[in-house]
SEPA-69680 format. One record per residue: residue in three letters; x, y, z of N, C-alpha, C, O in turn. Coordinates in Angstrom, 2 decimals, decimal comma. Layout:
% SEPA-69680
(site 'ALA' (X Y Z) (X Y Z) (X Y Z) (X Y Z));
...
This chain:
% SEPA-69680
(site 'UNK' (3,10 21,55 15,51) (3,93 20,38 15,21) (4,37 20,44 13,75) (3,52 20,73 12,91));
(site 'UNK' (5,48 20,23 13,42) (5,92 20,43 12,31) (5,56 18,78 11,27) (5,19 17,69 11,72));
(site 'UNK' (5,79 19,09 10,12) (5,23 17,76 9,24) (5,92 16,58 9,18) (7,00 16,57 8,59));
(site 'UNK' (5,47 15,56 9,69) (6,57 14,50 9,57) (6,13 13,46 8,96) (5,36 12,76 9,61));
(site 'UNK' (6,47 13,00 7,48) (6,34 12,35 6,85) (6,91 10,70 7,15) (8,04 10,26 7,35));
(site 'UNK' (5,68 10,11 7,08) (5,43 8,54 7,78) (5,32 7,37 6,98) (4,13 7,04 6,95));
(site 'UNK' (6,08 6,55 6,29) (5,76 5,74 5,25) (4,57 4,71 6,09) (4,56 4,83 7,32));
(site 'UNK' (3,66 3,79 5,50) (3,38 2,86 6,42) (3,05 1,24 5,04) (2,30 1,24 4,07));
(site 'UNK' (3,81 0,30 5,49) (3,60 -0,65 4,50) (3,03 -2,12 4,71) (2,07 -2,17 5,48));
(site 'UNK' (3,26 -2,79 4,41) (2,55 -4,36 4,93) (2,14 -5,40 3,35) (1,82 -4,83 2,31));
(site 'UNK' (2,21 -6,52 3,43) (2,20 -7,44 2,44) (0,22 -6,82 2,20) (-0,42 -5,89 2,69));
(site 'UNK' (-0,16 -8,03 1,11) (-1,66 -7,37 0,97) (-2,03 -7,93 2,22) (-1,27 -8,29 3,11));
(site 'UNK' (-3,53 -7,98 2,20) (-4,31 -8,28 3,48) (-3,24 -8,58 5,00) (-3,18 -9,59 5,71));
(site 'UNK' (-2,83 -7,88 5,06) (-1,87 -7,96 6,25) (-2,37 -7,11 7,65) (-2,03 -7,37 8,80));
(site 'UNK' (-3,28 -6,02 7,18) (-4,00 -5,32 7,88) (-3,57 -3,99 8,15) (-4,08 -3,22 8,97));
(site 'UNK' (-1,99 -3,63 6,95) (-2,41 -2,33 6,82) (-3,51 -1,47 6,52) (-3,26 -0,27 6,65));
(site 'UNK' (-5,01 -1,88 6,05) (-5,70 -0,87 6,02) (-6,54 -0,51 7,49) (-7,12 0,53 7,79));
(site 'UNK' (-6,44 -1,29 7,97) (-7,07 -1,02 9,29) (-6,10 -0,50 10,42) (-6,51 -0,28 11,56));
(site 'UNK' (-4,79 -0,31 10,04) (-3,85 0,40 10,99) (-3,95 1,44 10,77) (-4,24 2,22 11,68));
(site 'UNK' (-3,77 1,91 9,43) (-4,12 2,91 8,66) (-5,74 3,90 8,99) (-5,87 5,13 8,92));
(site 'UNK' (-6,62 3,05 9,29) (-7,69 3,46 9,53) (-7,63 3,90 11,00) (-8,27 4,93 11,23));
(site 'UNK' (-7,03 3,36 11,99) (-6,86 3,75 13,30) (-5,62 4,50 13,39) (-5,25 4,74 14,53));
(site 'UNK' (-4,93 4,89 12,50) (-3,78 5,73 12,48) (-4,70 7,68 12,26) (-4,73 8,72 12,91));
(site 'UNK' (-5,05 7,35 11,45) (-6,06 8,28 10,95) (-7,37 8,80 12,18) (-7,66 9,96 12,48));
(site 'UNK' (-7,94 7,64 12,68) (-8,18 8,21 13,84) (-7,88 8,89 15,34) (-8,72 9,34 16,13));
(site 'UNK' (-6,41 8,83 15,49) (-5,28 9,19 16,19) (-5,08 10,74 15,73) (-5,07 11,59 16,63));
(site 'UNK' (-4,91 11,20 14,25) (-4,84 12,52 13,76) (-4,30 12,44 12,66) (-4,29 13,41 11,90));
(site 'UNK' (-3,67 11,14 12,29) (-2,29 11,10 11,36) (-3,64 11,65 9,69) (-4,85 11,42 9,64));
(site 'UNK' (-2,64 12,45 8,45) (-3,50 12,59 7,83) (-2,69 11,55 6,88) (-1,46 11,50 6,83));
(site 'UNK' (-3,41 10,88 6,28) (-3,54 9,36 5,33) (-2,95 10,05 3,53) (-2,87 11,21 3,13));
(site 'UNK' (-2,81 9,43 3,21) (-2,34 9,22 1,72) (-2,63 8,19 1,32) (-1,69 7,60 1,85));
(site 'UNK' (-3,19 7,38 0,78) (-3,70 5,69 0,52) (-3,12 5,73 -1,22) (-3,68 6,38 -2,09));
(site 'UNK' (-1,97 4,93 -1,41) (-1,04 4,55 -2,69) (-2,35 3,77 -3,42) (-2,55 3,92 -4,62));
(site 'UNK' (-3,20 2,95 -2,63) (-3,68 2,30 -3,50) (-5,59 2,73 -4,38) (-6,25 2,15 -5,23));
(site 'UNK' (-5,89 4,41 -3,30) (-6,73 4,95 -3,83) (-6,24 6,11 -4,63) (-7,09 6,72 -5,27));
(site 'UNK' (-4,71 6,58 -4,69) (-4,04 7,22 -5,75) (-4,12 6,64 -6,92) (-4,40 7,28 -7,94));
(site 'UNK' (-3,87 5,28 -6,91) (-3,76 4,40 -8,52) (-4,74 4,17 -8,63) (-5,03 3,41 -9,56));
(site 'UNK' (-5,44 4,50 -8,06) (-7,18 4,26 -8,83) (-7,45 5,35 -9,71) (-7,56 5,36 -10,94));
(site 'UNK' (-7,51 6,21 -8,92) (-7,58 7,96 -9,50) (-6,75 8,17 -10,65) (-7,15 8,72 -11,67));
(site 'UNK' (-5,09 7,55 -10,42) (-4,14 7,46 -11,75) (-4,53 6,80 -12,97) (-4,49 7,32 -14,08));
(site 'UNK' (-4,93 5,55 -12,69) (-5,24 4,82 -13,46) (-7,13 5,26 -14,46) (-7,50 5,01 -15,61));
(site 'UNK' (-7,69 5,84 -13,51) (-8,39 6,39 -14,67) (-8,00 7,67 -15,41) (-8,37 7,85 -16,57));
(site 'UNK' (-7,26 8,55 -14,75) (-5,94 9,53 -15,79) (-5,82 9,45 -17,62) (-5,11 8,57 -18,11));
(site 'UNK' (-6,50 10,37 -18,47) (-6,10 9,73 -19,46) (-4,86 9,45 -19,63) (-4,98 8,61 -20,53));
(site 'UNK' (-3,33 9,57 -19,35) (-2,02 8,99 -19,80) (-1,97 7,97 -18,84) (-0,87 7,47 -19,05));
(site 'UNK' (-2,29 7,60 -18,29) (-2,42 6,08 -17,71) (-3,07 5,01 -18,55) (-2,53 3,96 -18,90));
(site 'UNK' (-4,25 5,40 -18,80) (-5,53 4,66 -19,59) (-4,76 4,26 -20,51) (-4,60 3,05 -20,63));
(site 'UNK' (-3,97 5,32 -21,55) (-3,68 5,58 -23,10) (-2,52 4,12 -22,75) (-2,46 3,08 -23,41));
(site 'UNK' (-1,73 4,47 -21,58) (-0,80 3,53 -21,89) (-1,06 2,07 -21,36) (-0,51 1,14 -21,95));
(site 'UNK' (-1,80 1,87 -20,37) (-2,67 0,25 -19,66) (-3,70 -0,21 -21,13) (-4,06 -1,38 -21,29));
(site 'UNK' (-4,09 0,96 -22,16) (-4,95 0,39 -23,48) (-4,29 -0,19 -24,08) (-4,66 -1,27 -24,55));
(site 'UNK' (-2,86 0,41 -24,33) (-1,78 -0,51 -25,18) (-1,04 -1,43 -25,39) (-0,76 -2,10 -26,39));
(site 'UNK' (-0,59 -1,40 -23,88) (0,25 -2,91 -23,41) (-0,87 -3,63 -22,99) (-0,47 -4,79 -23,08));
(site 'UNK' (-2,26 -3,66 -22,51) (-3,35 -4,40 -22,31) (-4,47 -3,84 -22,74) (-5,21 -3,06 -22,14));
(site 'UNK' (-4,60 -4,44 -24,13) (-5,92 -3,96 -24,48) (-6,68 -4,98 -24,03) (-7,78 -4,45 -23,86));
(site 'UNK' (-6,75 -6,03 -23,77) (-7,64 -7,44 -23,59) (-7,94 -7,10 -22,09) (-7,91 -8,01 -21,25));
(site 'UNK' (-8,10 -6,35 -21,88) (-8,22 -6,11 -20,53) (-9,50 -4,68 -19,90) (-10,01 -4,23 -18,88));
(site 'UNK' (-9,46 -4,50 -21,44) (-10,28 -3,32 -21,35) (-11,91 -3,85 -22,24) (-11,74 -4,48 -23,28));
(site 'UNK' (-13,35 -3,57 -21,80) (-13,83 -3,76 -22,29) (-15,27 -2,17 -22,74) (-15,87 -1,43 -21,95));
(site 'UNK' (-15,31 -2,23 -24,49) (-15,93 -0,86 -24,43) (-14,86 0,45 -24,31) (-15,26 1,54 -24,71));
(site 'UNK' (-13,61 0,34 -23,80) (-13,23 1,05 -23,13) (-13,19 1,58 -21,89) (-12,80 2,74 -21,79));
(site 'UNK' (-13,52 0,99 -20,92) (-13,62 0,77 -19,50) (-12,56 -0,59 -18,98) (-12,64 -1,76 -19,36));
(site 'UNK' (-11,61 -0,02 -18,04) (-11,10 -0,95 -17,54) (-11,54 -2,24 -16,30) (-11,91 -1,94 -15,17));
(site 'UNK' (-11,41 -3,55 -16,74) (-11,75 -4,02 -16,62) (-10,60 -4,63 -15,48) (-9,96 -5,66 -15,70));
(site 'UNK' (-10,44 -3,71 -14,05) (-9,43 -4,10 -12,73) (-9,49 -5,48 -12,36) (-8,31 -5,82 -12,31));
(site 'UNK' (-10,14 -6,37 -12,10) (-9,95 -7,94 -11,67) (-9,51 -7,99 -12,69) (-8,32 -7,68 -12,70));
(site 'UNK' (-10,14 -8,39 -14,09) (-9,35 -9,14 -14,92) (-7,83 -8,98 -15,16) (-7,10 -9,87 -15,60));
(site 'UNK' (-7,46 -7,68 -14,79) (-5,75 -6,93 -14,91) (-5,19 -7,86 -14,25) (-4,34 -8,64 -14,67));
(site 'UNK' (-5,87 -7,78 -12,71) (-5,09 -8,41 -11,96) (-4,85 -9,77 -11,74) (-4,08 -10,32 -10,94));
(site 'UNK' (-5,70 -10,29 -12,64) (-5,08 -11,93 -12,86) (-4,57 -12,08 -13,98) (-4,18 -13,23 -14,20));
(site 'UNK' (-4,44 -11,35 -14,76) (-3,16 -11,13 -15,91) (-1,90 -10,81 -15,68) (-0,96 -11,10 -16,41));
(site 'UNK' (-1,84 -10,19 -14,64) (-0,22 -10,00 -14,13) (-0,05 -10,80 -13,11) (1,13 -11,13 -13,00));
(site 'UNK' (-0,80 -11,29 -12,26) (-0,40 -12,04 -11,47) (-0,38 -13,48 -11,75) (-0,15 -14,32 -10,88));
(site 'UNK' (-0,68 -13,78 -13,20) (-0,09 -15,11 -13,81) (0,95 -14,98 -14,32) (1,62 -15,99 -14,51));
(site 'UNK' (1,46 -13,63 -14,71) (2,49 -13,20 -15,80) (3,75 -12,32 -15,14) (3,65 -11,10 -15,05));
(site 'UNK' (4,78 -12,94 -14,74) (5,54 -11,83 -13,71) (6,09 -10,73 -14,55) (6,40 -9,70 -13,96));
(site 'UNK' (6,30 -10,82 -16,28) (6,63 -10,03 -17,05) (5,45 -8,93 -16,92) (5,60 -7,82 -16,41));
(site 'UNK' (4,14 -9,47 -17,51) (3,06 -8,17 -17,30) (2,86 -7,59 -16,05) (2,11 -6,62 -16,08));
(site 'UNK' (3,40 -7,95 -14,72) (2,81 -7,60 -13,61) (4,49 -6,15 -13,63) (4,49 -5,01 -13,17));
(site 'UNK' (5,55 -6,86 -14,31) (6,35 -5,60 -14,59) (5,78 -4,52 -15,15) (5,42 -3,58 -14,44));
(site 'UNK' (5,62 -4,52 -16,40) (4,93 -3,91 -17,07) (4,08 -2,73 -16,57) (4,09 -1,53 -16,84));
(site 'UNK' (3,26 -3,56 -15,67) (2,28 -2,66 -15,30) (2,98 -1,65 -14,47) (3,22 -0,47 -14,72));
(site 'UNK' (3,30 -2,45 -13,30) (4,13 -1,32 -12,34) (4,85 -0,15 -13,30) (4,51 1,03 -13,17));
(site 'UNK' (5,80 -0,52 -14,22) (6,41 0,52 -15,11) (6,00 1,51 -15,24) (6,66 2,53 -15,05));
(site 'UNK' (4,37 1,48 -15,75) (3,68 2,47 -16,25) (2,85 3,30 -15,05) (2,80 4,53 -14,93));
(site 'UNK' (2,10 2,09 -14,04) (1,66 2,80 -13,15) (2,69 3,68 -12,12) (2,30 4,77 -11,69));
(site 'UNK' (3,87 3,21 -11,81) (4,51 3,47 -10,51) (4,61 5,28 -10,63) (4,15 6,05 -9,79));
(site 'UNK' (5,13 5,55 -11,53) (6,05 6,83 -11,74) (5,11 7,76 -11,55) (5,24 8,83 -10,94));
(site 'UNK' (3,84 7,18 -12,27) (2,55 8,51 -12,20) (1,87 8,52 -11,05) (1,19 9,48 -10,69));
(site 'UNK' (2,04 7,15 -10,23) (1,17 7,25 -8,61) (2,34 8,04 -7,82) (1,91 9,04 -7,24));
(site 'UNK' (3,89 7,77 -7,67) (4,79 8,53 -7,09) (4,77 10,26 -7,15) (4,78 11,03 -6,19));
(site 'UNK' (4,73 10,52 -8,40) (4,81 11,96 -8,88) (3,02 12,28 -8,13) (2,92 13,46 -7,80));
(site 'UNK' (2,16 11,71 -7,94) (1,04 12,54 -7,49) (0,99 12,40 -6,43) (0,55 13,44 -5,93));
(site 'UNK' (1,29 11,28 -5,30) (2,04 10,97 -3,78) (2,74 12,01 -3,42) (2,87 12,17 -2,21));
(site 'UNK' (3,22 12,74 -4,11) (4,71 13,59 -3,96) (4,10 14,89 -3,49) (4,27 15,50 -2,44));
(site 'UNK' (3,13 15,20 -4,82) (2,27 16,62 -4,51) (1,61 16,69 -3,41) (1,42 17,68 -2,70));
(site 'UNK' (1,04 14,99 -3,18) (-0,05 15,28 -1,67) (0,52 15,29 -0,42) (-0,01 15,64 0,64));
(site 'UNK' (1,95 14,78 -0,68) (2,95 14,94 0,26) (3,43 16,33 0,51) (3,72 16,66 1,66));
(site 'UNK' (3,52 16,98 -0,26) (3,89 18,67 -0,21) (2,90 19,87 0,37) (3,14 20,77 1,17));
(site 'UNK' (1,31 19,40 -0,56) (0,83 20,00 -0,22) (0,06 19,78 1,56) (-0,47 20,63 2,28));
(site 'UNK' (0,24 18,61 1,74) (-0,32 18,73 3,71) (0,65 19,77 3,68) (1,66 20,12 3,06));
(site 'UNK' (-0,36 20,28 5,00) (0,08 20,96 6,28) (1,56 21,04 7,14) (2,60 21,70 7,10));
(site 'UNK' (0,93 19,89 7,99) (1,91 20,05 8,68) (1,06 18,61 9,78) (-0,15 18,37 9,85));
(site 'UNK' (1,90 18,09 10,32) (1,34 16,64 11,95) (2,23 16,00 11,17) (3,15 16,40 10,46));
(site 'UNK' (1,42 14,04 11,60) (2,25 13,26 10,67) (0,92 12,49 9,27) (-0,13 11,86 9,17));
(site 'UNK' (1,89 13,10 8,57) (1,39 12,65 6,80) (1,77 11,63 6,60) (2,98 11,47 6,46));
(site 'UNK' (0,61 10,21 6,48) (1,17 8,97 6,63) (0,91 8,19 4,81) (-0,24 8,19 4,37));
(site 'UNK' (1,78 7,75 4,15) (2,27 7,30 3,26) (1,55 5,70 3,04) (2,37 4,80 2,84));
(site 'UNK' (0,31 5,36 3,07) (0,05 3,94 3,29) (0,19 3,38 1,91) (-0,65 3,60 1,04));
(site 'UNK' (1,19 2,68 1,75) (1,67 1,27 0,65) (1,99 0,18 0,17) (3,17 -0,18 0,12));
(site 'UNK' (1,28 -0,34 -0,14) (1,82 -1,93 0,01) (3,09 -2,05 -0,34) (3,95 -2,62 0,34));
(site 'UNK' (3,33 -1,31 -1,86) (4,54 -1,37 -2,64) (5,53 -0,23 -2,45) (6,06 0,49 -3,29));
(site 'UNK' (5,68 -0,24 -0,72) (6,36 1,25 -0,46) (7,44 1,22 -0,91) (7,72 2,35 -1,32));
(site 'UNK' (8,58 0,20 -1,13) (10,02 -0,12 -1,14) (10,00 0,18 -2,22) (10,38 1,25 -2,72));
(site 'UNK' (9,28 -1,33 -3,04) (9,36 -1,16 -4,69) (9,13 -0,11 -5,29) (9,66 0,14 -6,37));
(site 'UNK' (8,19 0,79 -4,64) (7,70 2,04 -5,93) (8,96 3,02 -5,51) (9,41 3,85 -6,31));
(site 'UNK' (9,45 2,87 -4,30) (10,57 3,91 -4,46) (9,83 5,18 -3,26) (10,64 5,92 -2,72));
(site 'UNK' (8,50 5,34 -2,94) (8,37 6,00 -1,74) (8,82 6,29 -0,58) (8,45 7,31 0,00));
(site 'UNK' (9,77 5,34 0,01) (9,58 4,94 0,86) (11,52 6,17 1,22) (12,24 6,32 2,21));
(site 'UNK' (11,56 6,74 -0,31) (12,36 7,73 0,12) (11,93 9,21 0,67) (12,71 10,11 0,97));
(site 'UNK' (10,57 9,26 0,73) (9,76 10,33 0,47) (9,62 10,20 2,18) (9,14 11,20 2,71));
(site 'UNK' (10,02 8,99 3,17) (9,47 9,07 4,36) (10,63 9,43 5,31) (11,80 9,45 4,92));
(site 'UNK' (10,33 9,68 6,36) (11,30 10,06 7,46) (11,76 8,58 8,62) (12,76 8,21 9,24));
(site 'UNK' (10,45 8,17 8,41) (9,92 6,76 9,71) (9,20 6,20 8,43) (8,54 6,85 7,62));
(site 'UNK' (9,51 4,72 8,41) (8,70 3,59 7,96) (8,64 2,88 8,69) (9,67 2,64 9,31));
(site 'UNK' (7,06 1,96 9,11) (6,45 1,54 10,13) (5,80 0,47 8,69) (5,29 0,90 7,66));
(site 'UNK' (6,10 -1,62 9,24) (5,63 -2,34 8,65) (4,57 -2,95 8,85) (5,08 -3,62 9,76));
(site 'UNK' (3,01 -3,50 8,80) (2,55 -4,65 9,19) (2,80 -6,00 8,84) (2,60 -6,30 7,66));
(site 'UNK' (3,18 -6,89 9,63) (3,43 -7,64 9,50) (2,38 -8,83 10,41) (1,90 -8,65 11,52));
(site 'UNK' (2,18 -10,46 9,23) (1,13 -11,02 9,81) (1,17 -12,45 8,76) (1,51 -12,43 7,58));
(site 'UNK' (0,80 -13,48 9,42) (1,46 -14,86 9,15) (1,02 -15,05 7,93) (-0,12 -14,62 7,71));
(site 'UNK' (1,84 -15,82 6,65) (0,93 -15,94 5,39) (-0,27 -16,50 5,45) (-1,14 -15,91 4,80));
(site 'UNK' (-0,74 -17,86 6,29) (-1,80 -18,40 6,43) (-3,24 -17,51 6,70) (-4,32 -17,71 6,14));
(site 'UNK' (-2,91 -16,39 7,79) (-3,92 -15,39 8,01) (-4,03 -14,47 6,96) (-4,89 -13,60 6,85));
(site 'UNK' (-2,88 -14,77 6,01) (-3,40 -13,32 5,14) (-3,83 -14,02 3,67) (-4,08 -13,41 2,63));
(site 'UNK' (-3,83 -15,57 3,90) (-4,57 -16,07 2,31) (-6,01 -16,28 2,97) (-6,88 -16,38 2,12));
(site 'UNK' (-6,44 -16,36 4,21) (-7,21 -16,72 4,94) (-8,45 -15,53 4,34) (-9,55 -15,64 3,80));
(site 'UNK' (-7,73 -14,60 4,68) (-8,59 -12,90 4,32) (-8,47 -12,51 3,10) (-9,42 -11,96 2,54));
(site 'UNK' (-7,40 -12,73 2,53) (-7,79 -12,79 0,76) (-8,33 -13,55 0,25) (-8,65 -13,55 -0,94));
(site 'UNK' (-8,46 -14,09 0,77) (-9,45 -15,56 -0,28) (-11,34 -15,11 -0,08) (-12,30 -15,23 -0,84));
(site 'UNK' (-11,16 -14,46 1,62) (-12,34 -14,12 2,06) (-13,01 -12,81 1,30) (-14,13 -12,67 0,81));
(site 'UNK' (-12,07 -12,04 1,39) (-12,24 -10,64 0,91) (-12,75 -10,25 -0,45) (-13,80 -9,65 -0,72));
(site 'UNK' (-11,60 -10,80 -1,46) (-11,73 -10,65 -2,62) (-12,35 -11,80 -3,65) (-12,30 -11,88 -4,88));
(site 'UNK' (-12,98 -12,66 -2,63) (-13,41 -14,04 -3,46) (-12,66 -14,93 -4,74) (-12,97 -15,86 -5,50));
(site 'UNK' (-11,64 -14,15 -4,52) (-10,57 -15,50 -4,87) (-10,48 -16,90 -4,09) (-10,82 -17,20 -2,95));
(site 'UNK' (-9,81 -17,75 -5,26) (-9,31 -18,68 -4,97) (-7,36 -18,87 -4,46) (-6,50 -18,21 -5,05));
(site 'UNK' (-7,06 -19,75 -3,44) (-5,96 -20,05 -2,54) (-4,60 -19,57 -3,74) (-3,81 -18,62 -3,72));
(site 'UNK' (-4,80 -20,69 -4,69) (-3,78 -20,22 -5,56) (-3,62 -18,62 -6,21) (-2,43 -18,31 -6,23));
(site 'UNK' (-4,36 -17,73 -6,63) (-4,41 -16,68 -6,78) (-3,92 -15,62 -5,75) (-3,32 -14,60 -6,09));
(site 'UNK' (-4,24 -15,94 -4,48) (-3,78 -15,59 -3,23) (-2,71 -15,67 -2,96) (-2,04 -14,69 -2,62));
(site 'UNK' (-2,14 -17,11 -3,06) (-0,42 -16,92 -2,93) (0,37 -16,39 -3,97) (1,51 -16,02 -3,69));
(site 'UNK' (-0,18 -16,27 -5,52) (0,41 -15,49 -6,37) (0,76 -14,21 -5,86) (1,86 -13,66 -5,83));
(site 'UNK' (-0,48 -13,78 -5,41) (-0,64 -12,41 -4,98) (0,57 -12,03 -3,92) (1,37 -11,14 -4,24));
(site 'UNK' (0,71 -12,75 -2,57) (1,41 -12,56 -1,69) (2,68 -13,04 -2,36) (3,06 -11,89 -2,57));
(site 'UNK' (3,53 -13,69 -2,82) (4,66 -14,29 -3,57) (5,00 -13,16 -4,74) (6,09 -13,26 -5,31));
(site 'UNK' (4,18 -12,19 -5,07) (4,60 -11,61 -6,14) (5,33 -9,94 -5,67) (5,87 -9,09 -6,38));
(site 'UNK' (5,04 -9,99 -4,07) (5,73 -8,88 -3,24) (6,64 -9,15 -2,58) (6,92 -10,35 -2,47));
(site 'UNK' (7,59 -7,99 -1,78) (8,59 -8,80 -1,46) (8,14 -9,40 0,23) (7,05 -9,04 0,67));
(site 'UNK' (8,96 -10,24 1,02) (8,43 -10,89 1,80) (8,35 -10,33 3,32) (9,08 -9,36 3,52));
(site 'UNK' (7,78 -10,66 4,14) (7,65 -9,85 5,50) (9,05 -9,70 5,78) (9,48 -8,57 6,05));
(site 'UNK' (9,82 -10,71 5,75) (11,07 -10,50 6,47) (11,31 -9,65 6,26) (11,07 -8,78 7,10));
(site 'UNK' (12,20 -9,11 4,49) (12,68 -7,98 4,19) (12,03 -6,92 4,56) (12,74 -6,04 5,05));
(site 'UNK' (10,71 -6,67 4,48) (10,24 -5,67 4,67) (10,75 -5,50 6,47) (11,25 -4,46 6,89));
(site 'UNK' (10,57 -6,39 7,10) (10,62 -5,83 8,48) (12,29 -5,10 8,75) (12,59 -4,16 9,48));
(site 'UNK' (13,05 -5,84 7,97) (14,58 -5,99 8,13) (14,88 -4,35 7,93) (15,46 -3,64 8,75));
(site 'UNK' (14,40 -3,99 6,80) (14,07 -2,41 5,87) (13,75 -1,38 7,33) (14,52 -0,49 7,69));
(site 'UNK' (12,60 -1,70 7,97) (11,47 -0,80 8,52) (11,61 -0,22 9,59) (11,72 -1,16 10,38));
(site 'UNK' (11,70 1,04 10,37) (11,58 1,36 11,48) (11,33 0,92 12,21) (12,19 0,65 13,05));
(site 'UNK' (10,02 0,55 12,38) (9,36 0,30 13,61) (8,32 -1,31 12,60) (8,19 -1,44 11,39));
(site 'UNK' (7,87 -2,08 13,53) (7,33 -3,18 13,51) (5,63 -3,39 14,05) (5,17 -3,22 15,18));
(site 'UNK' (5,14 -3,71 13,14) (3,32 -4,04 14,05) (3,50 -5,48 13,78) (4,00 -5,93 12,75));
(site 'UNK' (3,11 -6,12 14,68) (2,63 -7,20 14,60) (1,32 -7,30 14,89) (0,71 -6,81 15,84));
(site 'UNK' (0,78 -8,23 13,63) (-1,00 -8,15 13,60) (-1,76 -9,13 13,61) (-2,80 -9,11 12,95));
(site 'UNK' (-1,28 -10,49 14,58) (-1,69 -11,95 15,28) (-3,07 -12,18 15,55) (-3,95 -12,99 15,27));
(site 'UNK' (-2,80 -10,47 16,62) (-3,90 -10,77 17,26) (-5,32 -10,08 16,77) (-5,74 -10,14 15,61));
(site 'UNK' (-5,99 -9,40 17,88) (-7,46 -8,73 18,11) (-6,90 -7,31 17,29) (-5,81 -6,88 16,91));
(site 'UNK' (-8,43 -6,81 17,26) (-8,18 -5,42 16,84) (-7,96 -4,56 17,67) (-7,86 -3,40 17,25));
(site 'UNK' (-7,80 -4,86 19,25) (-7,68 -4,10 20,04) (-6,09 -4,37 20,40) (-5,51 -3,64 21,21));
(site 'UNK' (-5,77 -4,90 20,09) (-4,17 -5,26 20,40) (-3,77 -4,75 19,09) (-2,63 -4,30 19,03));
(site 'UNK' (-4,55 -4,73 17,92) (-3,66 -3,83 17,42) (-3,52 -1,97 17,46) (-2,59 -1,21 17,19));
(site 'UNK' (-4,90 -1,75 17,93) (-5,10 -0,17 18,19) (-4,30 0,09 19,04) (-3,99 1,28 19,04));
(site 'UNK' (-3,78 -0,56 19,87) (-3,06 -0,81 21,27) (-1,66 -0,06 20,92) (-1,15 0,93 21,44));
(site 'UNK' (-1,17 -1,02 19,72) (0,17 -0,75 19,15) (0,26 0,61 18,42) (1,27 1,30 18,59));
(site 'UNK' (-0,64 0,98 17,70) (-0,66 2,41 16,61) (-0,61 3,54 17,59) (0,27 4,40 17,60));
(site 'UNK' (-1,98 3,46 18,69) (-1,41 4,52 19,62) (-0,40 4,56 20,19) (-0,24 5,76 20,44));
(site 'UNK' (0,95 3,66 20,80) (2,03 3,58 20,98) (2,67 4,66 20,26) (3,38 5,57 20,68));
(site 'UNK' (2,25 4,37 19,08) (3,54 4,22 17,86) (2,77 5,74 17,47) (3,50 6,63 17,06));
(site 'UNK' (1,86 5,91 17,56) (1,40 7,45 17,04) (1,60 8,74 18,38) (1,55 9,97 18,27));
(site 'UNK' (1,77 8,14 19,23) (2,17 8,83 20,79) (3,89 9,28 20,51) (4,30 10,43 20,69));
(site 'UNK' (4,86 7,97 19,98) (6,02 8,16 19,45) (6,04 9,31 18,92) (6,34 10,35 19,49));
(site 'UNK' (5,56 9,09 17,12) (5,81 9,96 16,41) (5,22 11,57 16,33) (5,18 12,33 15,36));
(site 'UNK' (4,90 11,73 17,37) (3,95 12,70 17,80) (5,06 13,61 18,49) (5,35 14,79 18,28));
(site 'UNK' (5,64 12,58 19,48) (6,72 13,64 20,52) (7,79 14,14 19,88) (8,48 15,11 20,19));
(site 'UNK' (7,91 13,11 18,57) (9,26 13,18 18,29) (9,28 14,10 17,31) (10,41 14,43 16,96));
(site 'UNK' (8,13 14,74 16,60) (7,61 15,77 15,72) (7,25 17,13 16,89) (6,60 18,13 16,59));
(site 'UNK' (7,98 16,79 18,51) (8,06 18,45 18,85) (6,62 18,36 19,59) (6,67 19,21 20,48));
(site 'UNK' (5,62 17,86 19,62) (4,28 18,18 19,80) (4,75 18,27 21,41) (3,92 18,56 22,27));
């Protein structure tokens, strides 16, 4: 089967990581945008430049990730900012892991697939999509935040609609986890035939 590059995106807690996780168990091989910027972000030219535009954020010299993220997500200027610096260096190393797979389908998982500009890197983009109430429901749960922080969070991306309007193909994620495994194998049976297999 030849390589077919798969964007896959969704607001936060929307349940791209668990599509993602059953995508992966199907065969698809994963790329995770948001365990790239981890890896980036401890990078010394990442560090050098997140030390400068946020030093209050760093403590000892160790970055200090929650606190970031309620600094930009009070601040729509710093939450620019950041992206600025992070985007280009998580894209450019997305790019390599995109090159260097093999060959099946190489799936692209991002929250910020549109915005960072990946989402040119894909052939098929596939969205999750899932009601705001359920997804402050699970952020609030998840990350032990509070409601308001949560809708910052979700309000500071762009919104299901667009994203769906954008996207290939559609998950809807209402229900069970079995209604959603339901849908990925569908959708990984798709992109499977249509990659020749």
């Amino acid at each position: 089967m030849n390589k077919k590059i798969v964007g896959l995106t969704g607001g936060i807690a929307s349940g791209k990581s668990a599509a993602a996780e059953m995508f992966e168990s199907a065969g698809a091989y994963i790329i995770d945008a948001d365990v790239v910027a981890r890896a980036v972000a401890d990078g010394a030219e990442c560090k050098s430049a997140l030390k400068e535009q946020f030093p209050e954020a760093f403590c000892e010299g160790v970055l200090n990730r929650g606190y970031l993220r309620e600094l930009v997500f009070a601040d729509g200027a710093k939450l620019r900012k950041l992206n600025a610096i992070t985007h280009p260096l998580i894209c450019k190393e997305i790019e390599r892991l995109t090159d260097r797979a093999a060959f099946g389908v190489v799936m692209i998982v991002a929250p910020l697939l549109y915005e960072s500009g990946l989402d040119k890197l894909a052939s098929v983009v596939i969205t999750v999509s899932c009601s705001e109430s359920e997804r402050i429901k699970r952020l609030t749960a998840r990350d032990s935040i509070n409601e308001t922080l949560a809708r910052k969070m979700i309000s500071s991306q762009m919104s299901d609609a667009e994203r769906e309007n954008r996207a290939d193909i559609v998950i809807r994620n209402g229900g069970s986890l079995a209604e959603l495994r339901a849908q990925v194998i569908r959708i990984y049976c798709e992109l499977t035939d249509k990659s020749g297999r």
